[in-house]
N, C-alpha and C positions, 0 to 999 in steps of 0.2 A: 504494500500500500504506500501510496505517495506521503511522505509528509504534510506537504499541505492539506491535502484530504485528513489527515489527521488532525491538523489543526480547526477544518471548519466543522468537524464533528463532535468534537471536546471543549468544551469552555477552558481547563484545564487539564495541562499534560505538564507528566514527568518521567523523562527520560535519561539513560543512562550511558556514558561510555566506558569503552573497555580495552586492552591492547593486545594485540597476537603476541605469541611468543616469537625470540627473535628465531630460538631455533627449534628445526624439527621436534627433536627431544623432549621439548616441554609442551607441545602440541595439546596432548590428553589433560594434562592439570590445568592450564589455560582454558580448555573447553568444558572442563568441569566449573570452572568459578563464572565462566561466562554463561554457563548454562543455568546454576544458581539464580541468577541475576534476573536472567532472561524468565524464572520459572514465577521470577514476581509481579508477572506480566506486566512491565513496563509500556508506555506508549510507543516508544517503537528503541531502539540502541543503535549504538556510533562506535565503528570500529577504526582504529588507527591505521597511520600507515607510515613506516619505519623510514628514517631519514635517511634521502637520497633511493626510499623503495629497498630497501633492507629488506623489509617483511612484506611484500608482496603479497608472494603465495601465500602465505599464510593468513593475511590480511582476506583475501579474497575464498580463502576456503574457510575461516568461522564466520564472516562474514555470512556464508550459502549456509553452510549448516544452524547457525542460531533462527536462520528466516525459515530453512526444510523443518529441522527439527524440534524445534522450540517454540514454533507460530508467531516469532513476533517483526516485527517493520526493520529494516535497518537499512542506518546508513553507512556506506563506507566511504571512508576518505581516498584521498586523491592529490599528491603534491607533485608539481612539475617542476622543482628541482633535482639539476640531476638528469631529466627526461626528456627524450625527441619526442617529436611526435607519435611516432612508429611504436615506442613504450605506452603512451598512451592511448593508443587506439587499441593496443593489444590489451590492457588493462579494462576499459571499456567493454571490449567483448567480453571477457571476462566476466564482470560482473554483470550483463546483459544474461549470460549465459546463466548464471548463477538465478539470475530472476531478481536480481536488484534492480531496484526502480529508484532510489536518492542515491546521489554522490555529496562528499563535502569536500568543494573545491578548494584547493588549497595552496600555497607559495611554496610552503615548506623553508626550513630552517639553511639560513644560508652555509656552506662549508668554512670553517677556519679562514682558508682564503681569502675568502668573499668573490672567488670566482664563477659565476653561475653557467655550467654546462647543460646549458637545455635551450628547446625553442621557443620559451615562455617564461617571461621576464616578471610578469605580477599573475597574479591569481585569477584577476578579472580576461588576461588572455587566453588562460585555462578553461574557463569557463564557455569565452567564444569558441572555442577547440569542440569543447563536448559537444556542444549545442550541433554546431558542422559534423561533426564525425557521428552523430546517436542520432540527430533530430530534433526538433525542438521540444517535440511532448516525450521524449525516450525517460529523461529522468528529471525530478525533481533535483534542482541543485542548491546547495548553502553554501554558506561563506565564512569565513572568520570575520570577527569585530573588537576593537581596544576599547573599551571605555576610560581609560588612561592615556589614549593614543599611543601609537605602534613605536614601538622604541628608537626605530630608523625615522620617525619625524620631527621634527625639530619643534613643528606647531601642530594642534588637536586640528584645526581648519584644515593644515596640509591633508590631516590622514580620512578627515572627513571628505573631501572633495575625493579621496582617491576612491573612498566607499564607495560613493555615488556611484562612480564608474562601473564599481564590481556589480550592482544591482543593475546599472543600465545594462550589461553585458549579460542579464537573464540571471541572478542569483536571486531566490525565492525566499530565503530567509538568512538570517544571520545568528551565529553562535558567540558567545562573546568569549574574551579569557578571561581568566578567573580574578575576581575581585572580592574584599572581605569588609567593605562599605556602601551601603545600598544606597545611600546619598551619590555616588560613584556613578553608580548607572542610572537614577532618576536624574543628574544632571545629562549625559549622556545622549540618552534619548532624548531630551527637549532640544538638545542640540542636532542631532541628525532631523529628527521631526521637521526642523525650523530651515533647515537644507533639505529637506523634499524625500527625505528618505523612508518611506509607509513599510515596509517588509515588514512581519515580523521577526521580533529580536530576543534570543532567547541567553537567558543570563547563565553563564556556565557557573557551577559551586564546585567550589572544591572544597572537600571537607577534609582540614588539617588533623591527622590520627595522633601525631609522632613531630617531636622536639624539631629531629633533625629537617623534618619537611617543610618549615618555615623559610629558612633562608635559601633550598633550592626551588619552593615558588617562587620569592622572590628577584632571585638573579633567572630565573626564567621568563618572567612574565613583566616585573618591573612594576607590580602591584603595588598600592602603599599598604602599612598594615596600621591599622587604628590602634590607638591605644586599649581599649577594652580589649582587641584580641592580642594582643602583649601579655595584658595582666592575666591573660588565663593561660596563656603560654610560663609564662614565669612562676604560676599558681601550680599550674598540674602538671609541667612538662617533662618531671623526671620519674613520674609515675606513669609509666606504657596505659594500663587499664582507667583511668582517670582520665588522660591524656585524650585518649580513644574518644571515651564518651560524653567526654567537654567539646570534644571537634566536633562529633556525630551534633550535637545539640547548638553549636553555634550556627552550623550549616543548617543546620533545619529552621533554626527563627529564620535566618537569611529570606529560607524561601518562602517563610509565612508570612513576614515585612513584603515582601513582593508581591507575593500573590493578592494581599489584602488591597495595594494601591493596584489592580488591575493589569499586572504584569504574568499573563496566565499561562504561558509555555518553559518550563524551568529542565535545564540541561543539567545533570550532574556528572562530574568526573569521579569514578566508583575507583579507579585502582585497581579494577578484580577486584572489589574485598565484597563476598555480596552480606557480608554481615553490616558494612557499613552502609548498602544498599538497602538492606531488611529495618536496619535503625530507621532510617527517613522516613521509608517510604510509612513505617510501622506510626508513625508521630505524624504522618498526614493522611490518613486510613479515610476519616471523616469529613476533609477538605476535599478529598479526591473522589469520596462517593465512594468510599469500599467498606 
């Protein structure tokens, strides 16, 4: 099922991502946690795809089996760093084949270098690529979003104008990265809004488990972190089981604050952990109608 059809059908959705293993080997424990996950019948899940296409195949085979096996919507990513055309198109069939119907079109993570070996220089060309190579109704397609602006722009206007683009280039909805102040994103969207940008925009959480996960969100994404979620860091952070369910509980207000001001599609980033998926989803049973 299409995303969007999933959105005009639910007032509220909460969906899940998950990552392939990078190698063979860990194939079966990877599809056990993602199958977990999946058993929570989620609205639909987001499967990765390994820097530079690492994980591929593997990408493209939980991908098919979570939608065969499991009955639930998914999206697979799609980064054109790294990638010709010729990779893309192959990739494409692939999940055609598979019976995928969303892509999450993507830049992907530039190399050390900063030299980009591909024929697609931003996301938004990635996206003209599908549309040409699939068709235009083949797949529903998403996009990334910074509510912080993308670390390579100097100015939030710079990164917004370049949105636009990515939407006018056929991207259906937008994912955001991960932010741990909802003031964050309530500004955000009045700002894309007010530049013309209607898609809906779905706020990624990341529920922090563990000490050490703070500062590599934060040199990843360039998120700020508020002081409230400091003081629970500092409070619970050297106790694992406290740790856990301080994180589990801040992400979950996260998405009751949101959902209450009318922000009704919420993306989670699980980690594979479907216990931390079973917390949420378990603390919004009644908001979600289950």
């Amino acid at each position: 099922m299409k995303i969007s059809d999933i959105f005009r059908e639910n007032e509220v959705t909460l969906s899940f991502e998950v990552f392939p293993p990078k190698t063979d080997a860990l194939f079966e424990s990877v599809e056990k946690a993602a199958g977990a996950i999946a058993g929570l019948k989620p609205h639909f899940m987001s499967v990765t795809y390994g820097a530079g296409g690492s994980t591929a195949v593997n990408t493209v085979e939980l991908a098919g089996r979570l939608q065969d096996r499991y009955g639930v919507s998914v999206l697979a990513h799609l980064t054109c760093v790294s990638s010709d055309r010729q990779t893309v198109e192959r990739m494409i069939d692939a999940y055609r084949e598979k019976g995928i119907e969303n892509i999450m079109a993507l830049r992907g993570d530039l190399p050390k270098d900063g030299n980009i070996q591909s024929d697609f220089a931003h996301a938004s060309d990635l996206i003209r690529a599908i549309k040409e190579i699939a068709g235009d109704d083949t797949f529903c397609i998403g996009g990334a979003c910074y509510p912080e602006g993308h670390i390579e722009c100097e100015r939030q206007s710079e990164d917004i104008a370049h949105l636009k683009t990515k939407v006018e280039a056929g991207c259906s909805f937008l994912t955001t990265q991960m932010f741990f102040d909802n003031n964050t994103l309530y500004n955000f969207l009045y700002r894309i809004r007010e530049a013309g940008i209607e898609v809906p925009v779905l706020p990624g959480i990341m529920p922090i488990t563990n000490k050490k996960q703070v500062a590599r969100s934060v040199a990843l994404s360039g998120a700020t972190i508020p002081q409230r979620f400091r003081t629970m860091v500092d409070r619970y952070g050297d106790d694992p089981a406290k740790m856990k369910q301080a994180g589990v509980i801040y992400a979950t207000e996260q998405i009751i604050d949101l959902i209450a001001n009318g922000v009704n599609h919420i993306h989670v980033y699980s980690m594979n952990k479907p216990e931390i998926a079973e917390g949420i989803l378990n603390s919004l049973s009644a908001i979600l109608g289950r």
